[in-house]
C-alpha positions in Angstrom: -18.6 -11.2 3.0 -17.5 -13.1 6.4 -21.1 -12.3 7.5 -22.6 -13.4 4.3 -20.5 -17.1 4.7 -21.6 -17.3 8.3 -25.5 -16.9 7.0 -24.8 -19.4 4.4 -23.5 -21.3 6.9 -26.7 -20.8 9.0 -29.1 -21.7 6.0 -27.8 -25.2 5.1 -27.5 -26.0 8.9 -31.0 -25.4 8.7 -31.8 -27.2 5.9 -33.5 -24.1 4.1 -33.9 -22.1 0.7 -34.3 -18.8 2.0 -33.7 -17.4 5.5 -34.3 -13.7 6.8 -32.0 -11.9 8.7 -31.2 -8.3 10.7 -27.8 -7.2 9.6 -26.0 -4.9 12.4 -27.1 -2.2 10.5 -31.0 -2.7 11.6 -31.6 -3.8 7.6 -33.4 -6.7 6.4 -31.2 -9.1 4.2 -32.6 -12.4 3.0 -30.4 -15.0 2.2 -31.4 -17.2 -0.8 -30.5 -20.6 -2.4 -30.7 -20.8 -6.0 -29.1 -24.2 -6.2 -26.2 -26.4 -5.2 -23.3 -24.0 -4.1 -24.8 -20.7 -5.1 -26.4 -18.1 -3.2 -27.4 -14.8 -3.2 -27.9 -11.9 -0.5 -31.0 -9.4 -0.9 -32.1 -6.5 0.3 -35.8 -5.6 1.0 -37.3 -2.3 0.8 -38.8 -1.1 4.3 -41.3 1.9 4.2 -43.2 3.0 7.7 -46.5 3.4 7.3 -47.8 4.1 10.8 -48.3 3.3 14.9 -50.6 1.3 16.5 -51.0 1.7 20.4 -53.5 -1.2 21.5 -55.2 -0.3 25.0 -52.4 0.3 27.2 -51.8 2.0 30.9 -51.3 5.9 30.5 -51.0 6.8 33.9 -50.6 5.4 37.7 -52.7 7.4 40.6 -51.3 7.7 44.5 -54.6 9.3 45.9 -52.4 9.8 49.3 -49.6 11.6 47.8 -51.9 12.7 45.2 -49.6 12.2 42.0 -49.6 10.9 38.9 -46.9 8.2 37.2 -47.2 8.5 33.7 -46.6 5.8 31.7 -45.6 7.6 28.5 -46.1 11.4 27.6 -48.0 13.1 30.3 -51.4 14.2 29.2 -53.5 17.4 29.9 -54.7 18.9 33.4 -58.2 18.4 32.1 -57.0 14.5 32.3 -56.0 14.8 35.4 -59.3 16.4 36.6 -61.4 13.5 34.5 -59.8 11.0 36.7 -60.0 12.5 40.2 -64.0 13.2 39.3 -64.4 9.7 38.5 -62.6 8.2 41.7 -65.0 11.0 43.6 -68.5 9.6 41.8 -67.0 5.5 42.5 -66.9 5.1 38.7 -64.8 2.0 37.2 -65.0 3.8 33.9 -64.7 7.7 32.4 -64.8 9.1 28.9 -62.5 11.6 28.0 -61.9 13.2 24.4 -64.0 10.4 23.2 -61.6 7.6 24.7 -62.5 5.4 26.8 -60.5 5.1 30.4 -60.5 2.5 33.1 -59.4 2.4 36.5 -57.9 -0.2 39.2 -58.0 0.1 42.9 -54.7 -1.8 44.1 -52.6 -0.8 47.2 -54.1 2.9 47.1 -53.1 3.1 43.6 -55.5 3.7 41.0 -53.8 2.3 37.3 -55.9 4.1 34.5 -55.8 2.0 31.5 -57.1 3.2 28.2 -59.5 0.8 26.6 -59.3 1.9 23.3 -56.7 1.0 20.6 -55.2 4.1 18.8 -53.7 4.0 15.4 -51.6 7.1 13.9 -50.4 7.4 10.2 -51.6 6.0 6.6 -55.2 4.1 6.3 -54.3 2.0 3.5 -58.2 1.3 3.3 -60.7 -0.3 5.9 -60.2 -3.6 7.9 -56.8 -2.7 8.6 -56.9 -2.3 12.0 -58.2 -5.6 12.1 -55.3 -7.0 9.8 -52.6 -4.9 11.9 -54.3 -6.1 15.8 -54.4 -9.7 14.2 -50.5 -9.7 13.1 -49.2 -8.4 16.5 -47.3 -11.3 17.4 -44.9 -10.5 14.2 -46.1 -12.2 11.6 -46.3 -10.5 8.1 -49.6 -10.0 6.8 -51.0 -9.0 3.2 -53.8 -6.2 2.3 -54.9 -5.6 -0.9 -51.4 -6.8 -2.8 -49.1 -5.2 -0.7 -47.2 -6.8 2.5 -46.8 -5.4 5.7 -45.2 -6.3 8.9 -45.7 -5.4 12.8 -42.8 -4.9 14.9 -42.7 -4.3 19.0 -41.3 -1.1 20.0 -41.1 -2.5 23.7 -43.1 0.7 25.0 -46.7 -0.2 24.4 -46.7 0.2 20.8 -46.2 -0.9 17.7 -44.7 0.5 14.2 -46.2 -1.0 10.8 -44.2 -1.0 7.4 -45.0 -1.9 4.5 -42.5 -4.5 2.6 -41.1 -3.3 -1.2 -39.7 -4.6 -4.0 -36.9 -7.4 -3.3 -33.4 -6.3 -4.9 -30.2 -8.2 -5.5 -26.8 -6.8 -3.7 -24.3 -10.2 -3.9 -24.2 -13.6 -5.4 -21.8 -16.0 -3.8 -20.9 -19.7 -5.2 -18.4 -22.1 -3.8 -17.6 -22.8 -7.4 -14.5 -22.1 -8.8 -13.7 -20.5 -12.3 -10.6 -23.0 -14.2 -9.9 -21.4 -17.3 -9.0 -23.4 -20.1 -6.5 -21.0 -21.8 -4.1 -19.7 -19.3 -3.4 -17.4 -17.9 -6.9 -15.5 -18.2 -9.3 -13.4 -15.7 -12.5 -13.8 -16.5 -14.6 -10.4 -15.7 -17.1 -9.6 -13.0 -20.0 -9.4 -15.3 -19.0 -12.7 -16.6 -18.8 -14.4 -13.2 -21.7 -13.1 -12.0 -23.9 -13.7 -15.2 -22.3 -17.4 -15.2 -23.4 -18.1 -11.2 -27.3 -16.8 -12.5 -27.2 -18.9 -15.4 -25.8 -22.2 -13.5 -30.0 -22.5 -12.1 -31.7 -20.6 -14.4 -31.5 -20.5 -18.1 -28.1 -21.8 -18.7 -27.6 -19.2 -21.0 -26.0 -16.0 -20.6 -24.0 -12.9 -22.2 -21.4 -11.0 -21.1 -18.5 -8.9 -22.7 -20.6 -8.7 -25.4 -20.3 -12.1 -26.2 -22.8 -15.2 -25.6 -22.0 -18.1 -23.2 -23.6 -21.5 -22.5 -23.3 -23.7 -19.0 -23.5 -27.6 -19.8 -23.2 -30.4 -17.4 -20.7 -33.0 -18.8 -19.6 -36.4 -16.6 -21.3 -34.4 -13.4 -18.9 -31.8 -14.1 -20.3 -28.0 -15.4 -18.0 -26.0 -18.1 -18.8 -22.9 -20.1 -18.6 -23.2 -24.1 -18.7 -19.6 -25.9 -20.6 -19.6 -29.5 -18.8 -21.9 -30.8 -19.2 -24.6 -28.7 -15.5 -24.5 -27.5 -14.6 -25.1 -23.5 -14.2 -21.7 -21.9 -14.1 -22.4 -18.4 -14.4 -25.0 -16.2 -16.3 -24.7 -12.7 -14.1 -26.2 -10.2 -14.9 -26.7 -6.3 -10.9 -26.9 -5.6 -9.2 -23.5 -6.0 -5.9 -24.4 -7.4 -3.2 -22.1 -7.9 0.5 -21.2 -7.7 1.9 -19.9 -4.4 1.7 -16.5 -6.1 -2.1 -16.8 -6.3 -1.5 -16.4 -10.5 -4.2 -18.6 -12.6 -1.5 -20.1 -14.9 -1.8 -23.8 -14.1 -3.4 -26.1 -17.0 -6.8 -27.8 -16.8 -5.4 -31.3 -17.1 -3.4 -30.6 -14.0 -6.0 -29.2 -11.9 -8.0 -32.1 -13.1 -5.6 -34.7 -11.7 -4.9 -32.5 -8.6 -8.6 -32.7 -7.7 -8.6 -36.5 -8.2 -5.7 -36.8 -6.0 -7.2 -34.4 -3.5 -10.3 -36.3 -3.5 -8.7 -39.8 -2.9 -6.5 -38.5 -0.2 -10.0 -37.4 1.8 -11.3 -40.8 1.8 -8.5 -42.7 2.6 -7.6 -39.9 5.3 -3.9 -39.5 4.1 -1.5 -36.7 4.7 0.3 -36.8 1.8 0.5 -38.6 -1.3 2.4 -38.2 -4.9 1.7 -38.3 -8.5 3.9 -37.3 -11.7 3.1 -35.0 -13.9 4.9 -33.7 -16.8 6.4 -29.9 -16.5 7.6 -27.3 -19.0 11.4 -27.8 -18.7 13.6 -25.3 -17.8 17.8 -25.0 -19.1 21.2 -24.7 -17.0 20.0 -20.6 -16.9 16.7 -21.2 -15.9 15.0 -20.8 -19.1 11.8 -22.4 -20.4 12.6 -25.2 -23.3 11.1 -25.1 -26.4 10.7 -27.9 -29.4 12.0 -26.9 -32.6 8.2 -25.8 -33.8 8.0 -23.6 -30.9 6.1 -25.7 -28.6 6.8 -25.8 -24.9 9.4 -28.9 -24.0 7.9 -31.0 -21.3 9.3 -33.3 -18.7 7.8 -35.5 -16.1 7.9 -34.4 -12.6 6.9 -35.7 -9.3 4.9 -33.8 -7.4 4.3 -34.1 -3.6 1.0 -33.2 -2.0 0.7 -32.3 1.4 -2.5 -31.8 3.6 -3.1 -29.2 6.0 -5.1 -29.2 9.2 -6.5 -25.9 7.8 -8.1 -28.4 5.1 -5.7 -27.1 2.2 -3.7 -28.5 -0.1 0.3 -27.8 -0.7 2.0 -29.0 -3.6 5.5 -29.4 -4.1 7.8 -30.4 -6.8 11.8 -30.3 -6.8 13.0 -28.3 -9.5 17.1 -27.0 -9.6 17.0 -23.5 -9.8 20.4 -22.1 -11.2 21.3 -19.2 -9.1 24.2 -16.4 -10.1 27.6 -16.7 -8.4 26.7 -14.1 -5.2 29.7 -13.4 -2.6 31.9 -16.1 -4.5 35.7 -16.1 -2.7 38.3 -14.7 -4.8 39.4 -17.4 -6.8 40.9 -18.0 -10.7 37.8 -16.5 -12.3 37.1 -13.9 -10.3 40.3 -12.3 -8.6 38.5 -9.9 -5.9 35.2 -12.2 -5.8 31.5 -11.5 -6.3 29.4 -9.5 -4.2 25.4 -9.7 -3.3 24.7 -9.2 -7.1 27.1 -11.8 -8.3 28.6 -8.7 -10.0 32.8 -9.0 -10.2 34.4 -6.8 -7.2 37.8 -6.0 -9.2 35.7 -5.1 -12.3 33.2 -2.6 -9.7 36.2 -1.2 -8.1 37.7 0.2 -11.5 34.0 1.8 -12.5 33.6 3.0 -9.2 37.2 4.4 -9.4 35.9 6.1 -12.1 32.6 7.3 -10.8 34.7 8.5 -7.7 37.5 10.5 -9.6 34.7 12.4 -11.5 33.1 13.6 -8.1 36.1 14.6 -7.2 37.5 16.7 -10.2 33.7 18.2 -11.0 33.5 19.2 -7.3 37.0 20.9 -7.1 36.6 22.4 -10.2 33.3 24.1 -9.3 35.1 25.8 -6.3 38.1 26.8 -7.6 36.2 28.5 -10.3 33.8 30.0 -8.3 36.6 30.8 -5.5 38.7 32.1 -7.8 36.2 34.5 -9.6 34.8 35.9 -6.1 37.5 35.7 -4.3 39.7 37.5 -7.5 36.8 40.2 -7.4 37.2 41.0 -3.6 41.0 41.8 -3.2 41.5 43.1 -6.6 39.1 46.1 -5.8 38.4 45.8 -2.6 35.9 48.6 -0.6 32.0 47.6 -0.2 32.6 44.9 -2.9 35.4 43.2 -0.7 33.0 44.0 2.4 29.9 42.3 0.3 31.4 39.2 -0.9 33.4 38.7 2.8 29.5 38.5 4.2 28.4 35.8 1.4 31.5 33.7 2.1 30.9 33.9 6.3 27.1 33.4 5.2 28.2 29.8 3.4 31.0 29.1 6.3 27.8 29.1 8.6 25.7 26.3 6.3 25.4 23.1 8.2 26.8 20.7 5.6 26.0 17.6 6.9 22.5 18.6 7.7 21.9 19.8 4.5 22.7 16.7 2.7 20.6 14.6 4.8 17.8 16.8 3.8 18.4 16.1 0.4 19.4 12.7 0.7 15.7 11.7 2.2 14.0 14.6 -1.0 15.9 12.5 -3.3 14.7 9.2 -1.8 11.3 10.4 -1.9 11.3 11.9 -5.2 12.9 8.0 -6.3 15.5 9.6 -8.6 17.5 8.2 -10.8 21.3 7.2 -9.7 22.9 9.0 -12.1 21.0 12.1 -11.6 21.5 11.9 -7.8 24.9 12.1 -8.3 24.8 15.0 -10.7 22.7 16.9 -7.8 25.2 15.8 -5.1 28.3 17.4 -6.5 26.6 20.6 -7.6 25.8 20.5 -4.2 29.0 19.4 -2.8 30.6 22.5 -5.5 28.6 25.2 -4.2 29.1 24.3 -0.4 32.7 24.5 -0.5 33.7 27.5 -3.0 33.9 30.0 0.6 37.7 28.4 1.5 38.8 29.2 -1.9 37.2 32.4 -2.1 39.0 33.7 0.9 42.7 32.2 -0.1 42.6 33.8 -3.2 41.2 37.1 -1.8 44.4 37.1 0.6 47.1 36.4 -1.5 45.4 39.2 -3.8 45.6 41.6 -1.4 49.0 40.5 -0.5 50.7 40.9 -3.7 48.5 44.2 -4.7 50.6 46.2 -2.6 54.3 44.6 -3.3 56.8 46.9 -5.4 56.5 44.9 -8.9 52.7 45.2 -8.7 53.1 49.0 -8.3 55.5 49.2 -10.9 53.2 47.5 -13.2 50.7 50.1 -12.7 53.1 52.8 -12.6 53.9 51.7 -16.2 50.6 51.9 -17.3 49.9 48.1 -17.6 46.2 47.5 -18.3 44.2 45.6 -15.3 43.7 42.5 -17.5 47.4 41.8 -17.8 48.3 42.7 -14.5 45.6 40.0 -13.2 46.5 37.3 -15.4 50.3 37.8 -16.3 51.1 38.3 -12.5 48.7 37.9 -10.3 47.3 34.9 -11.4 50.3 33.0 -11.8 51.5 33.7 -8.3 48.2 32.5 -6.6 48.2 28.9 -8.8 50.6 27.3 -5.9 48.2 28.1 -3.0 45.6 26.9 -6.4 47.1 23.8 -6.8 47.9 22.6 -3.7 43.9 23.3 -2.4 42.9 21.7 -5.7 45.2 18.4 -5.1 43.7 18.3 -1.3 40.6 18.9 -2.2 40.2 16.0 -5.0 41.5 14.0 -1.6 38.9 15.2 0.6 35.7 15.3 -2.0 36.7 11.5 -2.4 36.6 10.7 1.2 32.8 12.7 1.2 31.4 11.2 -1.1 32.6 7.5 -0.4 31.2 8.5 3.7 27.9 10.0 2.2 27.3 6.6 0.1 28.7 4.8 3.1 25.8 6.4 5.0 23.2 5.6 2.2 22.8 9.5 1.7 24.5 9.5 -1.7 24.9 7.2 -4.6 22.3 4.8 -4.4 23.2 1.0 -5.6 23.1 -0.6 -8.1 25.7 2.5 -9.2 28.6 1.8 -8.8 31.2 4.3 -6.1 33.6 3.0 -3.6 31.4 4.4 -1.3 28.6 2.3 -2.4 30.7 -0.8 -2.4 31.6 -0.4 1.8 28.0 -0.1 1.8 26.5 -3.1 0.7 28.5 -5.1 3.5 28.1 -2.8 6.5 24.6 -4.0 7.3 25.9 -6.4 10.5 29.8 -7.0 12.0 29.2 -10.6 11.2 29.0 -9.5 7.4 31.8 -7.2 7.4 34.2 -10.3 9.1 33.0 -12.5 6.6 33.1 -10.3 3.5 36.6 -8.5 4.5 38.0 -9.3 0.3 35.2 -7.0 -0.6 35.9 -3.8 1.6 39.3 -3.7 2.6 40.6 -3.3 -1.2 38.2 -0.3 -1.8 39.4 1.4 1.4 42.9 1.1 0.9 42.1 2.1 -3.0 40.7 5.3 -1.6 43.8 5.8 0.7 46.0 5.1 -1.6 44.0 7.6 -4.1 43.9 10.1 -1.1 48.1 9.7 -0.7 48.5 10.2 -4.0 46.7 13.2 -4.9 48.3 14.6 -1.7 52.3 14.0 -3.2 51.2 14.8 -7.0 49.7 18.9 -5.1 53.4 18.9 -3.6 54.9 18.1 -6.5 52.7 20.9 -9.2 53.3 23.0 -6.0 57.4 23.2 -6.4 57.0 23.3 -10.4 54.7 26.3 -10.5 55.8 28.5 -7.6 57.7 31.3 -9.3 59.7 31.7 -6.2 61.0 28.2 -7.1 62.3 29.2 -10.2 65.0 31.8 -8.6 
């Protein structure tokens, strides 16, 4: 398209309808104007059709070094001998093949020039020749209905084509498509049926619909069937900064007149008022009580470019949410980037928090417990099998792993919630091996003490002895892993979401929270009211789970009891 503008360009520079030109792809475009601001780019059909080769040199003679310069492909001995007869006899002249041959005498060089014209390929019919020798110097020439053009090859010949059929590939127009009922795209079949029509009939279909151009006040619109105002053909492109369509004819209209009077007076900017669709205190379009739009008039400043564009500007109050408001009366913790209420985050990301926490621990204990139970109870290759799987999870990467899934999950664009579901499954299963191997060695421990053995001794099924005494003596150890671990799962998953590899915002964790203020030092000094509360909320939480294990410790441990 750049090159099409720049032969556009080219044509009304040089005052013409139609130019010809060689695109860089060695095909023939011709650039055509239907009418004021519309043009179109066409391709022509080439087909070769032969060579000509008028007389030409073929060959350059040294008769003292006795060799021959050919001029193009190097023809037979018998050639050869034709001409060294002929410089032996004094001839000027010397047939051979039926060609006629001439030769020069200049510094002992002999230049053999053939005096013939040769033509290879297609007769279209006789008197061709003549039409082809008489169009050398590139003109196109007709024979019988057809067209046909000569063109140099810069080695002593020349190809001839023969010119088809003329077809269509672009239509460009400087007009510009207004619609009247915004917003609207109008389709390519439309436009380019419409551009046609603008020079030619003034008619057209498209959509399946019929269309008419009509000139009104110098201006051109498009009516449908009807007769009503479809479009309006501009030469100002006017739209909103976000290049959307949804600005109403009367404004463009007193745009362009504003545009045009600020070109001949040579002014850089200039006003006007216009009414605007009124907005409330939340930003909200107005409406009358019938339902049509509430307007209100606006002044609009226009600004010209050196580029030759147009910016237009218009002050409008634009009511903006409450983002990182100070703690204050209405808001005791403040607001953060979201204008979303910090105390009100920090008690559902206390939530979200404590869940990790209690679904994480419980997946290990249960699956500690159960494995671990399994491998000192009996012991032998099943306490030799399960040892390997819990040294085969002590040897997992952790960290590693979770950046891994981190960047699947930000790939795969999950959901927050279900992130979070996948990250203490995770979390669960990585961390069941410390649980696994307590419980194992306080099983083996109190296997082998004297109540145990009495217990079996007395004929005490295995069920009872696991849960009525084992069990029970193990929950300490239980409880006080359980009470850490709630600790330490809150600290991973508020450094995971800390590091952007697990919650994702807008959820809300304490992790999270830390997050959204860590992304420069100058944010994390001026935003301390939002950070420092949510990480002495997960120290405090920390503390406190730590005390309340000490305390279920000393109420549960049978040994207490004595």
């Amino acid at each position: 398209m750049n090159r099409f503008h720049s032969y556009i360009v080219e044509l009304e520079a040089e005052g013409l309808m139609e130019k010809t030109v060689t695109g860089s792809d060695g095909a023939e475009y011709i650039i055509t104007k239907l009418g004021d601001r519309v043009y179109t780019l066409s391709t022509a059909q080439i087909l070769p059709v032969g060579q000509y080769r008028p007389s030409t040199r073929v060959a350059v003679y040294d008769r003292f070094l006795n060799t021959f310069e050919w001029m193009g492909e190097a023809l037979p001995d018998a050639f050869k001998e034709a001409v060294l007869e002929g410089i032996a006899d004094g001839v000027a002249e010397f047939e051979f093949q039926g060609i006629s041959y001439s030769m020069a005498l200049a510094r002992n060089k002999y230049t053999i020039t053939r005096m013939e014209s040769e033509y290879s390929g297609d007769l279209p019919g006789d008197g061709f020749i003549t039409a082809v020798e008489g169009s050398l110097n590139g003109e196109d020439f007709k024979f019988e209905g057809k067209t046909y053009r000569v063109t140099d090859t810069g080695s002593g010949s020349f190809n001839v084509s023969e010119i088809g059929g003329v077809s269509e590939a672009l239509i460009a127009s400087t007009y510009v498509f207004n619609a009247f009922d915004v917003p609207r795209e109008f389709s390519v079949e439309f436009r380019v049926n419409a551009l046609f029509a603008i020079h030619g009939e003034n008619e057209f279909t498209a959509d399946g619909a019929s269309y008419t151009v009509v000139t009104r006040g110098g201006d051109l619109f498009i009516t449908d069937g009807s007769g009503n105002d479809v479009a309006e053909l501009g030469i100002y492109s006017i739209r909103r900064y976000s290049g959307q369509d949804t600005l109403s004819i009367e404004f463009k209209e007193t745009a362009r007149l504003v545009f045009e009077e600020m070109q001949r007076s040579n002014s850089i900017t200039a006003e006007f008022v216009f009414a605007i669709h009124e907005i409330d205190d939340s930003g909200n379009f107005l409406y009358n009580e019938d339902g049509s739009p509430k307007y209100a008039d606006a002044e609009i400043t226009v600004t010209r470019k050196h580029t030759g564009e147009f910016v237009m500007t218009c002050e409008q109050i634009t009511y903006l949410i409450d983002i990182y408001g100070p703690p204050g009366r209405e808001h005791l913790f403040g607001t953060d980037a979201d204008g979303m209420d910090i105390l009100a985050r920090m008690m559902y990301g206390g939530r979200v928090s404590l869940m990790v926490g209690f679904v994480v621990v419980f997946l290990e204990i249960v699956l500690g417990v159960i494995m671990g139970g399994i491998s000192g109870f009996f012991g032998g290759w099943v306490d030799t099998l399960i040892m390997r799987i819990v040294d085969v999870f002590y040897c997992i990467p952790t960290y590693p792993i979770l950046i891994i899934l981190g960047a699947l999950f930000d790939k795969m664009k999950m959901d927050p919630y279900q992130r979070l579901q996948w990250m203490m499954i995770t979390l669960g299963l990585l961390g069941w091996a410390t649980v696994a191997r307590l419980v194992r060695g306080q099983i083996l421990s109190l296997r082998e003490q004297e109540f145990m053995i009495a217990q079996e001794a007395t004929g005490m099924r295995t069920r009872r002895r696991i849960f009525r005494h084992l069990v029970p003596n193990v929950m300490p150890q239980l409880i006080v892993v359980a009470t850490m671990g709630v600790g330490s799962v809150i600290i991973y998953e508020s450094t995971l979401s800390f590091l952007g590899l697990g919650v994702k915002h807008p959820f809300a964790t304490w992790g999270t929270m830390i997050h959204s203020v860590t992304s420069s030092v100058e944010s994390m000094i001026k935003y301390t009211y939002i950070w420092i509360p949510v990480g002495l909320l997960i120290c405090l939480t920390v503390i406190a789970f730590n005390f309340t294990g000490d305390g279920l410790r000393d109420a549960f441990d049978p040994k207490m009891k004595r």
